[in-house]
N, C-alpha and C positions, 0 to 999 in steps of 0.2 A: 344427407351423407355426401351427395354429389359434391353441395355447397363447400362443405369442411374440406372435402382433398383438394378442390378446388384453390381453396382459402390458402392452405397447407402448402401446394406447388408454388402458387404466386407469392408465397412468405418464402420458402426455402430458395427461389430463384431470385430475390433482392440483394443489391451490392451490400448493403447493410449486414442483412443473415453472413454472405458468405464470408465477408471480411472479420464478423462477428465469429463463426469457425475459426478461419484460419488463426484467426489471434490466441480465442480460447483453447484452442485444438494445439497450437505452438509453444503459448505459456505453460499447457496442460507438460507436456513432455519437458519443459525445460523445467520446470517443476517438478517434475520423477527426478530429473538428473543431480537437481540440487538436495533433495529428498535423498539420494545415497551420498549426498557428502555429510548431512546431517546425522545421518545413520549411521556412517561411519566413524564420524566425530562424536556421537554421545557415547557408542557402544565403546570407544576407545578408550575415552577419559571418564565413564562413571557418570552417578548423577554429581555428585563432589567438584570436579572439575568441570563439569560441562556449564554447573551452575556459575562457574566465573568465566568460563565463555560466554556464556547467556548476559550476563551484567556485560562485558564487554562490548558486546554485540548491539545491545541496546542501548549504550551510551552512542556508538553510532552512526546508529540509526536515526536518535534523538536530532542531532546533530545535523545531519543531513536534511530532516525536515523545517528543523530551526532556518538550514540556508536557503532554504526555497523560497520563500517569502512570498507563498501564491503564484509566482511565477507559473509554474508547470499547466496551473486550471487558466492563466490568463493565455498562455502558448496556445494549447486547445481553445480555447472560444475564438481569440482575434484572428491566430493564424485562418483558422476555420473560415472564417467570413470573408480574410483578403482578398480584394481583387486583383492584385497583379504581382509577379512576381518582389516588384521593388519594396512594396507595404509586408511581403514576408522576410525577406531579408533586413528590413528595418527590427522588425518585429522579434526576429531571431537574436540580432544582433545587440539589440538593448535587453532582451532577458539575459543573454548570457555577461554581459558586462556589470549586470546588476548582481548575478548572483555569484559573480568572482568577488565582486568588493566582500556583498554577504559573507564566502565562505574564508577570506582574509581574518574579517575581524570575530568570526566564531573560533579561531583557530588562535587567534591569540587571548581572546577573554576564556579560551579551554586551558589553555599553556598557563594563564594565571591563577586556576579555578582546580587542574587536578588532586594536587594534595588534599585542598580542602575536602574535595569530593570523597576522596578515599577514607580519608578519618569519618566524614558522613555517615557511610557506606558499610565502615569497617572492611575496608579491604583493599587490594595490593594496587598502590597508585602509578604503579608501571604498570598495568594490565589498561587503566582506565585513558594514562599516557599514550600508549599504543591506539587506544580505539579514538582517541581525537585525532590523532595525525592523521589514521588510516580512513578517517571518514571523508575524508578529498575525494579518492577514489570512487569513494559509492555516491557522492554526492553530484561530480561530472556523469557518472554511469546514469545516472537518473532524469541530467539535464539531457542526457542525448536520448534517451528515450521518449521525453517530452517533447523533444523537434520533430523526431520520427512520426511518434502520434500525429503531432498537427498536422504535417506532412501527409498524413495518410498512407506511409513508407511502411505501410502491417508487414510483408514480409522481412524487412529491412532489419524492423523492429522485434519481429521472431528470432532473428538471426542473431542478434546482440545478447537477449536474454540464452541462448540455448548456446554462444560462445561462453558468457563468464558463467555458467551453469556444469560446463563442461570441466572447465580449469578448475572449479571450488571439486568437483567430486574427484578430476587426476591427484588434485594434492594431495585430498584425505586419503584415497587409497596407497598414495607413494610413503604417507606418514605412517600407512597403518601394516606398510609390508616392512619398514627399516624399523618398527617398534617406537615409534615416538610417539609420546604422551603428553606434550608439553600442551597446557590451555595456550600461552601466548602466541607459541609459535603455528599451532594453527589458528586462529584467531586472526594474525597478519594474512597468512595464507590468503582466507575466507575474504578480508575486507580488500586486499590488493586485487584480486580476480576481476571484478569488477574491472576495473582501471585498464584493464589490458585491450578492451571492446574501444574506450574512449581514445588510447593512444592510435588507432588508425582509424578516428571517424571519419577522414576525407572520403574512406570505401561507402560508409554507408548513408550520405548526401548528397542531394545531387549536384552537378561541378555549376552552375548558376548561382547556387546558393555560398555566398562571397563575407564571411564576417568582417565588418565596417565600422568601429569604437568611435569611430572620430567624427562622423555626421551627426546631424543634429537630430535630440528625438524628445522635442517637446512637443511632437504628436501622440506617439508611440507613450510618453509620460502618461500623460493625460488620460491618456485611451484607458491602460493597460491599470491605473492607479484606481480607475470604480470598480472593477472586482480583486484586483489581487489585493488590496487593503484590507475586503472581506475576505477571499481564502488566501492568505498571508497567516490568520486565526485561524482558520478549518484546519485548513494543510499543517499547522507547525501543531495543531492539539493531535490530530490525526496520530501524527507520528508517535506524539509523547502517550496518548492513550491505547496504542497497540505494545509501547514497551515499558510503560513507567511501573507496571506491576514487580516486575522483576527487580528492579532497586526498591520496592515498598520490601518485599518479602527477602530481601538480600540484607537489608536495614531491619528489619523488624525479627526475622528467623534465625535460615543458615543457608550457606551456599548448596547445602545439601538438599532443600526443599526449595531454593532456589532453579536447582538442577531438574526439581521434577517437574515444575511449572515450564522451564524452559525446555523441554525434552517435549513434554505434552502440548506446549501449546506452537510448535514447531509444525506437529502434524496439523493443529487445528489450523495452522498459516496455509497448508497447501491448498486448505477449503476455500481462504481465505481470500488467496491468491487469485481466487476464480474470479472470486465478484472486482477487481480492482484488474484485471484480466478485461473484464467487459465494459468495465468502465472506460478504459482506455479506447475502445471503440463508438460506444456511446456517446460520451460526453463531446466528440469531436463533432458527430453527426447529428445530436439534436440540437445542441447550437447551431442547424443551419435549419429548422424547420418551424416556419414561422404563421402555417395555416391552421386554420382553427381544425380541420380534416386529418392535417398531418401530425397535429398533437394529440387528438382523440384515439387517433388510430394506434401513435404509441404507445400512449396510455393502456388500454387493452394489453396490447403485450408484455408490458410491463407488473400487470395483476398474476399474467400467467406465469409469467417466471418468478413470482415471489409462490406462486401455490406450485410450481417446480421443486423451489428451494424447501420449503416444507416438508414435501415428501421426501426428497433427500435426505433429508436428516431423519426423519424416521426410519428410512433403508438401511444407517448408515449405527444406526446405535448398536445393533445385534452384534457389529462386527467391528466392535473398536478395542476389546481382551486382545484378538487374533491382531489386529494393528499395532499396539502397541508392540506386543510380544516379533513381532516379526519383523518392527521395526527399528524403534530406539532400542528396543529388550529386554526382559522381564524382571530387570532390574528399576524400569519405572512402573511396573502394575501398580505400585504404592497410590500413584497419582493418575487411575483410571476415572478414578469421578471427577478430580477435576476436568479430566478432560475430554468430559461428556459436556461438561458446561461450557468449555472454552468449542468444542464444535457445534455446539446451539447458537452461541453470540455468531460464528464465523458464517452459518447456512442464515441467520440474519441479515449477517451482511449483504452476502448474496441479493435477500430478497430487497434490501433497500437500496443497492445499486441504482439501478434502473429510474426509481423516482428521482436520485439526486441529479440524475443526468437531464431530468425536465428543468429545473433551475437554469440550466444555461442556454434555455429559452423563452422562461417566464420572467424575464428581468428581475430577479429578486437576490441579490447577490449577497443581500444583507443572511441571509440564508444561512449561506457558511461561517459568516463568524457565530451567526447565533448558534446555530448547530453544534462548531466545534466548543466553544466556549461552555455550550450545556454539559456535553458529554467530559471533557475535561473535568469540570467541578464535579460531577457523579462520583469518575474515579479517583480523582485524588481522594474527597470527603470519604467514600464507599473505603478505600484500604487504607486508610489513615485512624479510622474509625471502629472497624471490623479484623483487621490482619492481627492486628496486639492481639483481640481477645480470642478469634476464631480460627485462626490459623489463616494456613491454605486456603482452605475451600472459598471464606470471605471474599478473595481477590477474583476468584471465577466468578464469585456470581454478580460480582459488582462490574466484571464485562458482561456479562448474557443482560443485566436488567438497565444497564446504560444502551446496548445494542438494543434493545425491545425501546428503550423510549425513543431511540432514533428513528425507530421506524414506523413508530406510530406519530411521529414532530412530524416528520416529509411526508406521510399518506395523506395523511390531514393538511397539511399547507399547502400539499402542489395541489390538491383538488380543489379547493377553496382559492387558491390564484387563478386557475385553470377557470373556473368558473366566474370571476371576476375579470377576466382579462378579454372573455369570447361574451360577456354576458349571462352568464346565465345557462350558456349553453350544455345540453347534456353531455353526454360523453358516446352515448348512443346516438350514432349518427346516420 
């Protein structure tokens, strides 16, 4: 017992844990915040309309992962390792030039592609019009979060997310006292907020850090081109497989059971939110740990927060009627089982967090494309397959049984690298 609180002091007094709070602990609340604009925008507009907010919303979303091109996991690893300030400002400065081009020409093969999307779709190609333009916003919002991360700028980074968290809930409450119901026009609202954090990022950088287009970076190429090639594929399926259910079931249903899926699986995002919350601190800091001591030790913590994440969710079933109802409003109870399924897949996530964050120092970067590109095929095949004849429920379980194979692909491969890479070595150490 000694040993354990011992164990427990010297865990909870690492820079690690704490920055690991602060983040989760800052995301947590800027996530309540965002949690009442969502509430107040489903209860506003119905399941009916919400459901074409929902398609809106994920178009992009889509969109802004499409821009990323890996960027974001290659920020985090290289920034992580640089030695001096000039190799970060390099480093900054050709992700961000790369994914202006990226977000250029998404923005005109969107301009080319909406009509078509909407006959697709069956549905109103102003609405899908709006979410490509307006995904600029959310797409810079993401890139400066990425610098922040590598930075290691965690309060910085708290501060961004709990500013445009702030702005998405003043509007929905301003729309919901003057009686406006319009999807589009909160829709704009929800995706420009974002964009407001990015218009003064000079505040949240530090004044060294000098963006440079015009030096050369056939280092920085080079470097950043063996894994963002592989999560270029993680990061762009990532995206499409957190939203692509919602245009299956908006194509295949109605915007009305599109509405429930997007209402239900809103809440299961705040779950959701956590584990990609901690990732954010992970992934920076195990890409610096290169002992066979300091990965085992991880490793350990990483079991326990996956048998965290488990109990979680069985706390968390008794009390998702009372959730919903008190949340979207009981106008989605229709769509409680799904969204039993969609917080199973989510405390999943959770628990496989932490393993992915061993890749970005198990040299295996092949990793993320194989990863995304598994999970990707699950979901399309799963609601392409099942949504026609099963409805609803098909598209939840075909996220819970794509998240359960993720998690049994990384347990199995980080330990089997893990043990190839130190020899053999156990993990008990």
């Amino acid at each position: 017992m000694q040993r354990l609180r011992h164990q427990l002091i010297q865990t909870l007094k690492s820079k690690g844990v704490q920055q690991s709070v602060l983040v989760v602990g800052g995301n947590f609340f800027s996530m309540s915040i965002s949690a009442i604009a969502i509430i107040v925008i489903s209860r506003l507009l119905g399941p009916r309309q919400f459901g074409e907010f929902s398609v809106g919303l994920a178009i992009s979303l889509i969109l802004n992962r499409v821009c990323d091109l890996g960027l974001s996991y290659a920020l985090q690893k290289f920034v992580g390792q640089a030695q001096n300030p000039e190799e970060i400002k390099a480093f900054v400065s050709y992700t961000t030039y790369i994914k202006s081009i990226g977000l250029l020409i998404t923005l005109l093969l969107g301009l080319m592609t909406y009509r078509w999307l909407g006959q697709v779709l069956h549905f109103n190609s102003t609405v899908i019009l709006t979410a490509i333009l307006l995904s600029t916003g959310v797409t810079l919002f993401e890139h400066l979060q990425a610098v922040l991360q590598s930075l290691h700028r965690f309060p910085h980074l708290v501060a961004i997310n709990i500013l445009q968290s702030v702005l998405k809930a003043a509007g929905a409450l301003v729309f919901l006292v003057i009686g406006q119901s319009s999807g589009q026009s909160l829709l704009v609202w929800y995706l420009v907020a974002p964009l407001v954090p990015v218009l003064i990022f000079p505040v949240w950088l530090p004044q060294w850090l000098q963006l440079n287009f015009r030096q050369n970076f056939s280092r920085e190429k080079t470097v950043i081109k063996s894994l963002a090639s592989h999560a270029a594929i993680a990061f762009i399926a990532a995206g499409i497989i957190e939203n692509i259910d919602v245009l299956f079931v908006q194509h295949y249903l109605s915007s009305y059971e599109a509405g429930l899926l997007g209402g239900t699986s809103r809440i299961a995002l705040l779950f959701s939110l956590t584990a990609y919350s901690l990732g954010n601190v992970l992934y920076a800091r195990v890409s610096r740990y290169h002992t066979q001591a300091d990965v085992a030790a991880y490793f350990k913590k990483a079991v326990l927060l996956a048998v965290a994440s488990a109990v979680g969710f069985v706390a968390i079933i008794p009390l998702a009627p009372l959730l919903v109802t008190i949340t979207i409003g009981p106008d989605y109870l229709p769509g409680l089982p799904i969204m039993l399924l969609l917080l199973g897949a989510a405390f999943v996530t959770i628990a496989v967090v932490p393993f992915i964050a061993l890749f970005f120092t198990l040299d295996a970067p092949w990793y993320f494309s194989v990863s995304g590109v598994s999970q990707l095929a699950l979901i399309i095949v799963g609601n392409m397959l099942f949504v026609p004849t099963h409805g609803l429920p098909a598209t939840a379980w075909t996220r819970l049984i794509t998240r359960l194979f993720l998690l049994a692909f990384t347990v199995s491969l980080s330990f089997w690298l893990y043990r190839r890479k130190y020899h053999g070595q156990n993990l008990v150490t």
